[in-house]
py3Dmol code that shows the C-alpha trace and the ligand (Angstrom):
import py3Dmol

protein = """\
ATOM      1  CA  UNK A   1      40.243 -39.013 -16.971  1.00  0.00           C
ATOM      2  CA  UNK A   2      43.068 -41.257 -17.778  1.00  0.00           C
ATOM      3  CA  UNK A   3      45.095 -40.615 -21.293  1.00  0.00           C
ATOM      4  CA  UNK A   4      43.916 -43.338 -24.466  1.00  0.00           C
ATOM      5  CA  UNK A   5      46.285 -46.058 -23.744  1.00  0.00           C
ATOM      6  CA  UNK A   6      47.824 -47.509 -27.502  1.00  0.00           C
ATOM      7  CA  UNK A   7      47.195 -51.153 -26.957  1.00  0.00           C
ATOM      8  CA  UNK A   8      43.502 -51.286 -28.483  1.00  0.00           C
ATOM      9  CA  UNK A   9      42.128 -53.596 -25.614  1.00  0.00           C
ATOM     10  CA  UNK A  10      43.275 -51.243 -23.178  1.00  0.00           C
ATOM     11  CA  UNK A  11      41.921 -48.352 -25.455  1.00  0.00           C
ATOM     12  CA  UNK A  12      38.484 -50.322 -25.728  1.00  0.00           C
ATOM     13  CA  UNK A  13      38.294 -51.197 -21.732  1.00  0.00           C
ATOM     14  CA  UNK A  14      39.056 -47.911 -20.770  1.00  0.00           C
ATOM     15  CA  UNK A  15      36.405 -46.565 -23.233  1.00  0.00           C
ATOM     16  CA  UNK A  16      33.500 -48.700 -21.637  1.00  0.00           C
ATOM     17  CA  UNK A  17      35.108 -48.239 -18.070  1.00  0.00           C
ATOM     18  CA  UNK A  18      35.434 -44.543 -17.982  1.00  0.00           C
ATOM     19  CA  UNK A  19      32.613 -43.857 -20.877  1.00  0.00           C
ATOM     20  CA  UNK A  20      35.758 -42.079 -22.179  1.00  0.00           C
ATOM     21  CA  UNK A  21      34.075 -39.155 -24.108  1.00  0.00           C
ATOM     22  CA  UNK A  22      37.513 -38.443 -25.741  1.00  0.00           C
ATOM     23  CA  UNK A  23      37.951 -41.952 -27.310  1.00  0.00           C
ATOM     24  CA  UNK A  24      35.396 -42.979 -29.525  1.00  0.00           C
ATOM     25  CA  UNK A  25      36.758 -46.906 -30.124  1.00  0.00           C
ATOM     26  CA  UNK A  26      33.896 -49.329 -29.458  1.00  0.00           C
ATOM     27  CA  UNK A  27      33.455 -53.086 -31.004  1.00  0.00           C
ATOM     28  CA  UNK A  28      30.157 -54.392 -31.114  1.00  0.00           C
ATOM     29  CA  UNK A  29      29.166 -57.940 -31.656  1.00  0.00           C
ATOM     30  CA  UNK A  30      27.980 -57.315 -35.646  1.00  0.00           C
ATOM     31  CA  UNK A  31      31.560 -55.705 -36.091  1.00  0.00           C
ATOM     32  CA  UNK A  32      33.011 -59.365 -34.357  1.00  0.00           C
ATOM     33  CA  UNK A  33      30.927 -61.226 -36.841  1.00  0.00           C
ATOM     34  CA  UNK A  34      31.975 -59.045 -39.430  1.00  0.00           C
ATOM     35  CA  UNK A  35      35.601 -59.152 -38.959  1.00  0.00           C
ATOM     36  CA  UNK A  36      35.292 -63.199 -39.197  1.00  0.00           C
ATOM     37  CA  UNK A  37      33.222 -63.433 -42.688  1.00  0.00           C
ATOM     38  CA  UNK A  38      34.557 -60.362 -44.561  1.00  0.00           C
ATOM     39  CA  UNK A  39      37.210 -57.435 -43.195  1.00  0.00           C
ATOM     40  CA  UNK A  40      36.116 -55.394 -46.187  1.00  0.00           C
ATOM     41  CA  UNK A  41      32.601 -55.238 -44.923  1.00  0.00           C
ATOM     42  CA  UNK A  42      33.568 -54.462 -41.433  1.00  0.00           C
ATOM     43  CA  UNK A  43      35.187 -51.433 -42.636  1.00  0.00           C
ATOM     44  CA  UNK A  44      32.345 -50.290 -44.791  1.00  0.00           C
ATOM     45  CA  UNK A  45      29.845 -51.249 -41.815  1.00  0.00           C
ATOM     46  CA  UNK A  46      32.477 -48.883 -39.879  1.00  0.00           C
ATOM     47  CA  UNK A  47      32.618 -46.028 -42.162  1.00  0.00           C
ATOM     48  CA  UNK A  48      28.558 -46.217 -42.254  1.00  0.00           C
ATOM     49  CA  UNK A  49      28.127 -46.899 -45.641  1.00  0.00           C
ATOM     50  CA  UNK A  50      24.297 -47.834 -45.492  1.00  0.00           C
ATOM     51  CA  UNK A  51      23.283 -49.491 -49.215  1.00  0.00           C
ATOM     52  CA  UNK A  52      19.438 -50.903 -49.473  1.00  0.00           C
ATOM     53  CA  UNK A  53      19.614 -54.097 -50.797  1.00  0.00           C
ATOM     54  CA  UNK A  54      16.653 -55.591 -49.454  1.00  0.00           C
ATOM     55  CA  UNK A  55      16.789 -57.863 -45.843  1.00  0.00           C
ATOM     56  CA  UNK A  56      20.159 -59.360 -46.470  1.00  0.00           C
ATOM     57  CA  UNK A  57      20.257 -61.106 -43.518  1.00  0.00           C
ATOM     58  CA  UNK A  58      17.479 -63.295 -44.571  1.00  0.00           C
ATOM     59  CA  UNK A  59      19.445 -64.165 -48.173  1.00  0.00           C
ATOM     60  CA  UNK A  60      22.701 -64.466 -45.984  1.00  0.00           C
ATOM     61  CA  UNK A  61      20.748 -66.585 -43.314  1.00  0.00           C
ATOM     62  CA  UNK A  62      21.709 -64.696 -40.494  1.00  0.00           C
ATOM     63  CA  UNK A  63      17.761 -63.065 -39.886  1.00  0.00           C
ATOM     64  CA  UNK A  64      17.142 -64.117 -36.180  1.00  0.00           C
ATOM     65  CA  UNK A  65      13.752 -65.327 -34.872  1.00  0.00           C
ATOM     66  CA  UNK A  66      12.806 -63.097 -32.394  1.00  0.00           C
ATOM     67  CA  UNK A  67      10.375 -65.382 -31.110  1.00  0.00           C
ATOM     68  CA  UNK A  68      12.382 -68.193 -30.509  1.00  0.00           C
ATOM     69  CA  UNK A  69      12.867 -69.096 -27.014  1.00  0.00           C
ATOM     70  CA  UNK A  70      11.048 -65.390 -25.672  1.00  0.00           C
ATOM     71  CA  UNK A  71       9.355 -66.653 -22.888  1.00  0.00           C
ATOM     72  CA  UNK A  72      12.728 -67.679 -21.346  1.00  0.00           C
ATOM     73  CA  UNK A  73      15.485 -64.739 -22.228  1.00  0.00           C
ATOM     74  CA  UNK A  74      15.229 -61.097 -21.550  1.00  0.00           C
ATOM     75  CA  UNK A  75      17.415 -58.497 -23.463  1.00  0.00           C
ATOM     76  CA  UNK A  76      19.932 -56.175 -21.825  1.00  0.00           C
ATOM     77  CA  UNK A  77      21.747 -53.359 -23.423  1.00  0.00           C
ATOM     78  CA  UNK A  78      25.567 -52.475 -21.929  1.00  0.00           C
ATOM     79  CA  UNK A  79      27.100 -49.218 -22.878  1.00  0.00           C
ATOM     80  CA  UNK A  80      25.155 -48.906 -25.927  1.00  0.00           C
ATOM     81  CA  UNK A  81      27.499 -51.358 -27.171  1.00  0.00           C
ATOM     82  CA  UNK A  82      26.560 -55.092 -26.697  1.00  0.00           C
ATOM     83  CA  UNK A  83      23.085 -56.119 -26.443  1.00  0.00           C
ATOM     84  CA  UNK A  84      22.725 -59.316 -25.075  1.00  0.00           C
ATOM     85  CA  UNK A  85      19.594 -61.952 -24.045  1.00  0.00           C
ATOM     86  CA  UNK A  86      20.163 -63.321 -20.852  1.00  0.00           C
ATOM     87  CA  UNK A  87      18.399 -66.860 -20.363  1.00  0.00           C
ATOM     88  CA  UNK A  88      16.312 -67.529 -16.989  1.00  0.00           C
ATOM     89  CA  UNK A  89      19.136 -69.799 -15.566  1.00  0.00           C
ATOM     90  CA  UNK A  90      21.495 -66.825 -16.366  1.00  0.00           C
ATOM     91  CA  UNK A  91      23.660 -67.917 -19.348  1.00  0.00           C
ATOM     92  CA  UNK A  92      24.124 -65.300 -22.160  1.00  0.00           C
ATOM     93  CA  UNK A  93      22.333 -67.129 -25.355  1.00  0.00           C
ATOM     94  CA  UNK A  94      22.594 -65.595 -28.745  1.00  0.00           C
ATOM     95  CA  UNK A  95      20.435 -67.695 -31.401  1.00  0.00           C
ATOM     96  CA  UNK A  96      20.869 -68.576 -34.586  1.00  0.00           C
ATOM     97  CA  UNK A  97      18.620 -69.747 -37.673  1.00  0.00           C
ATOM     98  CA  UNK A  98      21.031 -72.103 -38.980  1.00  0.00           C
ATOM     99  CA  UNK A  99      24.590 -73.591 -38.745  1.00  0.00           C
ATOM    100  CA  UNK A 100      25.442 -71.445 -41.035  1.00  0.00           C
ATOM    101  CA  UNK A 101      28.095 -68.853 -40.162  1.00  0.00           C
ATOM    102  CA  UNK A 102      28.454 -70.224 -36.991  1.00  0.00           C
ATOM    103  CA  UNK A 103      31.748 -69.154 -36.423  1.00  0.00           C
ATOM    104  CA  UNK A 104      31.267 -65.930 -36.584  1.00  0.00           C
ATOM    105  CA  UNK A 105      27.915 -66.116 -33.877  1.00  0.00           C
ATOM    106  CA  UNK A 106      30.312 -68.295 -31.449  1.00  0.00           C
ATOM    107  CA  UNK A 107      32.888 -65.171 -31.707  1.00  0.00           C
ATOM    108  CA  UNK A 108      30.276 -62.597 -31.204  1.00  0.00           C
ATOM    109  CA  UNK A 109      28.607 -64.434 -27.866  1.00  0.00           C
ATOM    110  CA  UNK A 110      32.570 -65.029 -26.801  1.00  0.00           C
ATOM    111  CA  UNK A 111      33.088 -60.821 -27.064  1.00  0.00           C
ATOM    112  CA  UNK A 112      29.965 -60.787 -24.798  1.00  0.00           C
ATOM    113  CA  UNK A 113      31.440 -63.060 -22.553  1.00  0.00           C
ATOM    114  CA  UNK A 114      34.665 -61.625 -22.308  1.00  0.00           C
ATOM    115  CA  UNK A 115      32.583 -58.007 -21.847  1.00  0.00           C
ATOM    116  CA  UNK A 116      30.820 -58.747 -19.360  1.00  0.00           C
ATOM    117  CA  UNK A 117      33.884 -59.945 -17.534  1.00  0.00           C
ATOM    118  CA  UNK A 118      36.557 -57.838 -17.928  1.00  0.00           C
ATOM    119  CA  UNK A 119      33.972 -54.213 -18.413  1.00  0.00           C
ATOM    120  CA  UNK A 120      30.891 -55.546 -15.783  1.00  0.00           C
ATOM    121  CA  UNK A 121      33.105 -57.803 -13.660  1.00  0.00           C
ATOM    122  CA  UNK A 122      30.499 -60.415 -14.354  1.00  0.00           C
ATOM    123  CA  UNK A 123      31.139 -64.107 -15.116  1.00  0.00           C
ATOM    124  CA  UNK A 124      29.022 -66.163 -17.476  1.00  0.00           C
ATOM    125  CA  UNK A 125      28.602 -69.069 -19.386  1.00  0.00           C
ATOM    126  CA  UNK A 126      26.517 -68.920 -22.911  1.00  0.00           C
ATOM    127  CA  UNK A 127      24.634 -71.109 -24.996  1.00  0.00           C
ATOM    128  CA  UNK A 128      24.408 -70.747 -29.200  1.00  0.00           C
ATOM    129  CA  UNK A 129      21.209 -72.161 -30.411  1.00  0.00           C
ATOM    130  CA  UNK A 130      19.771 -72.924 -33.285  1.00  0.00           C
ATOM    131  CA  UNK A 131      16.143 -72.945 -32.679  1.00  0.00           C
ATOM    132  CA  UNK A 132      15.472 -74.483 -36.440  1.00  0.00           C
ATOM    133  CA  UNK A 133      17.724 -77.480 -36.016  1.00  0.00           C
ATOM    134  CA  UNK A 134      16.642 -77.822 -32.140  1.00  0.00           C
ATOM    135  CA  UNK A 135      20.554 -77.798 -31.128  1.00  0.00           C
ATOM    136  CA  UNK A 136      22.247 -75.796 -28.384  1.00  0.00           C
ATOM    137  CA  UNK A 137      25.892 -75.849 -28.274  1.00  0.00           C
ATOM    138  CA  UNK A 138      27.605 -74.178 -24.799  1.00  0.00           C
ATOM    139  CA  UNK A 139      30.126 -71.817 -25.030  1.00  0.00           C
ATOM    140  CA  UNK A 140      32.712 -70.623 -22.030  1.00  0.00           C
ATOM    141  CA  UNK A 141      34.894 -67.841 -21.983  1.00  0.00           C
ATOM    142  CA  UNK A 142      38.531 -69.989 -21.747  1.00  0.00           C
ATOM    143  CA  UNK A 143      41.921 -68.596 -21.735  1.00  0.00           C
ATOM    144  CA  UNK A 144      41.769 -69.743 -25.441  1.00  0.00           C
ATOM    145  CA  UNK A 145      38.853 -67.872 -26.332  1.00  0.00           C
ATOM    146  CA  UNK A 146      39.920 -64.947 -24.513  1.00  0.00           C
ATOM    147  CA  UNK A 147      43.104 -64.686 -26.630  1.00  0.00           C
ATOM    148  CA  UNK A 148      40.883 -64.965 -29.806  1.00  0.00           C
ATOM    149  CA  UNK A 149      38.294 -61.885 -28.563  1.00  0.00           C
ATOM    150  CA  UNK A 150      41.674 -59.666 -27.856  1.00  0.00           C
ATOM    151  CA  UNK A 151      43.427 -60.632 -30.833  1.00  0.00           C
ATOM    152  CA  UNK A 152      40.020 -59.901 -32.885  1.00  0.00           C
ATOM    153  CA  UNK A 153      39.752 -56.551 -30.816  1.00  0.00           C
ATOM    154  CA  UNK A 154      43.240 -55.429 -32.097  1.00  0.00           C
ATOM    155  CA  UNK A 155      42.613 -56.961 -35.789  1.00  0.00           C
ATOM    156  CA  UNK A 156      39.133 -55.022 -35.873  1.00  0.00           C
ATOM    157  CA  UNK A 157      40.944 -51.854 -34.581  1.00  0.00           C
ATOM    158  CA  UNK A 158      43.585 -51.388 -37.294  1.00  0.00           C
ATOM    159  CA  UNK A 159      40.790 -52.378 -40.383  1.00  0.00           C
ATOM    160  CA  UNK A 160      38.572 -49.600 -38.579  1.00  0.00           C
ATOM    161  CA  UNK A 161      41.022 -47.203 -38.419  1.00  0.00           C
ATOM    162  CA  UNK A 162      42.817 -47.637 -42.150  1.00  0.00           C
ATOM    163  CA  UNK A 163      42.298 -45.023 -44.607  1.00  0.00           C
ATOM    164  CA  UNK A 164      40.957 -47.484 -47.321  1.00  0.00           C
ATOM    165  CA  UNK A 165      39.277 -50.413 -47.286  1.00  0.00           C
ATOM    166  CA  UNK A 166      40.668 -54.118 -47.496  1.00  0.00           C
ATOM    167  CA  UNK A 167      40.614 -55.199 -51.037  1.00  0.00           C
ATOM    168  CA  UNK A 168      37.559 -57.578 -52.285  1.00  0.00           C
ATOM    169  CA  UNK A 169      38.246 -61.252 -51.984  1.00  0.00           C
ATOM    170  CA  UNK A 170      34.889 -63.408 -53.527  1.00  0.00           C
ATOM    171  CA  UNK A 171      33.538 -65.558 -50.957  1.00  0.00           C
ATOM    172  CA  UNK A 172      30.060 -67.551 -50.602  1.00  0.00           C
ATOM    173  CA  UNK A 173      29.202 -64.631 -48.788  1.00  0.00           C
ATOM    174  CA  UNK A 174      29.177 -61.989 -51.305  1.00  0.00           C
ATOM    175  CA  UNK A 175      26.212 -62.557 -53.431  1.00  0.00           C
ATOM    176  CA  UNK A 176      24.093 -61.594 -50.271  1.00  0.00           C
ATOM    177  CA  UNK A 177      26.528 -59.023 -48.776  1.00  0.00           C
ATOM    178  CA  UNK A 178      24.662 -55.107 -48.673  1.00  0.00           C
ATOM    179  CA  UNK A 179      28.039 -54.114 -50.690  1.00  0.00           C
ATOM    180  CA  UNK A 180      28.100 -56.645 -53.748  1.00  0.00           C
ATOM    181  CA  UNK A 181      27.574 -53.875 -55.853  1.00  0.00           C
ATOM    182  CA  UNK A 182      30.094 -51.962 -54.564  1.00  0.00           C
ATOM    183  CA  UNK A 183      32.746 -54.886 -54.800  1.00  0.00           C
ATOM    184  CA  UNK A 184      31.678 -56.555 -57.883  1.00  0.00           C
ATOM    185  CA  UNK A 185      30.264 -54.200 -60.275  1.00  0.00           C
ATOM    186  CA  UNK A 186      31.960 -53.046 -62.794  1.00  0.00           C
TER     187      UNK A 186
END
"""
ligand_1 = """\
8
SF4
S 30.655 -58.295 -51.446
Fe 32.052 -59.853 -50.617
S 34.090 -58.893 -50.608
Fe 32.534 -57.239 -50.804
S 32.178 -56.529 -48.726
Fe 30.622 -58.069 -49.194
S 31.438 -60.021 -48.463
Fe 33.140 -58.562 -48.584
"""
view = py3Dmol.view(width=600, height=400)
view.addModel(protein, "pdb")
view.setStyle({"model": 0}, {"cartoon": {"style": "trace"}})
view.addModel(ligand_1, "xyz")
view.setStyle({"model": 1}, {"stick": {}})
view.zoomTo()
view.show()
């Protein structure tokens, strides 16, 4: 077994690669969208802190229908790191209620993308839908949008591995974020 490279792509590739026992660094896709709406509840999220708030992916919008589109996707699990639904034509879909936070969805099913390729050696096109407003939007893995998954990689890496947490910064989010209390109470 090779020695953890610095670079945190290289860290993260060898990780899935070798199923590096000695290197515990692994991004999933709810750290990606985290890192895009709120780096202070990525590091929470990485640190485990588990507060019941109710479903606040319902408030936030982000609750997914599970029964949209079934018949034609099946669901694959990689490393125990990125679960994915794979459509019948073979493009990776993620779906989404709403248009809501759709930046950070589009990152997430780019991190797949860019998995799949550079950990599987498999090439593939995805689709984000939004099953409520009956719109698909395709999404490829360009140079562009490679840069963006490796630069989030490394920008996820040193929030993750900081001995505090980012400070709070009030966004729309917060009022349905599993933290508010921790952020906003006094
Ligand atoms: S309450 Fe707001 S600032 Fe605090 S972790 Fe949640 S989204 Fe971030």
């Amino acid at each position: 077994m090779t020695k953890a490279p610095q670079d945190p792509v290289a860290r993260l590739l060898r990780a899935a690669k070798e199923d590096a026992v000695d290197d515990s660094f692994r991004v999933t896709g709810v750290m990606m969208q985290y890192y895009v709406v709120c780096e202070r509840e990525l590091w929470f999220y990485s640190r485990q802190v588990e507060i019941d708030r109710g479903n606040t992916a319902i408030v936030r919008g982000t609750h997914v229908d599970e029964t949209a589109y079934r018949e034609k996707r099946r669901h694959m699990s990689i490393d125990s790191t990125i679960a994915i639904d794979v459509l019948d034509d073979g493009r990776v879909m993620e779906v989404k209620p709403s248009s809501a936070l759709v930046d950070p969805a589009k990152l997430q099913l780019q991190y797949y993308l860019w998995y799949l390729k550079h950990v599987a050696g498999v090439e593939k096109s995805g689709v984000l839908a939004h099953p409520t407003e009956r719109r698909r939007e395709a999404i490829e893995l360009t140079a562009e949008a490679e840069q963006r998954v490796e630069a989030a990689i490394r920008g996820i890496y040193e929030i993750i591995t900081s001995d505090s947490p980012p400070p709070a910064s009030e966004k729309e989010v917060c009022e349905s974020c599993a933290y508010h209390d921790f952020c906003w109470s006094c």
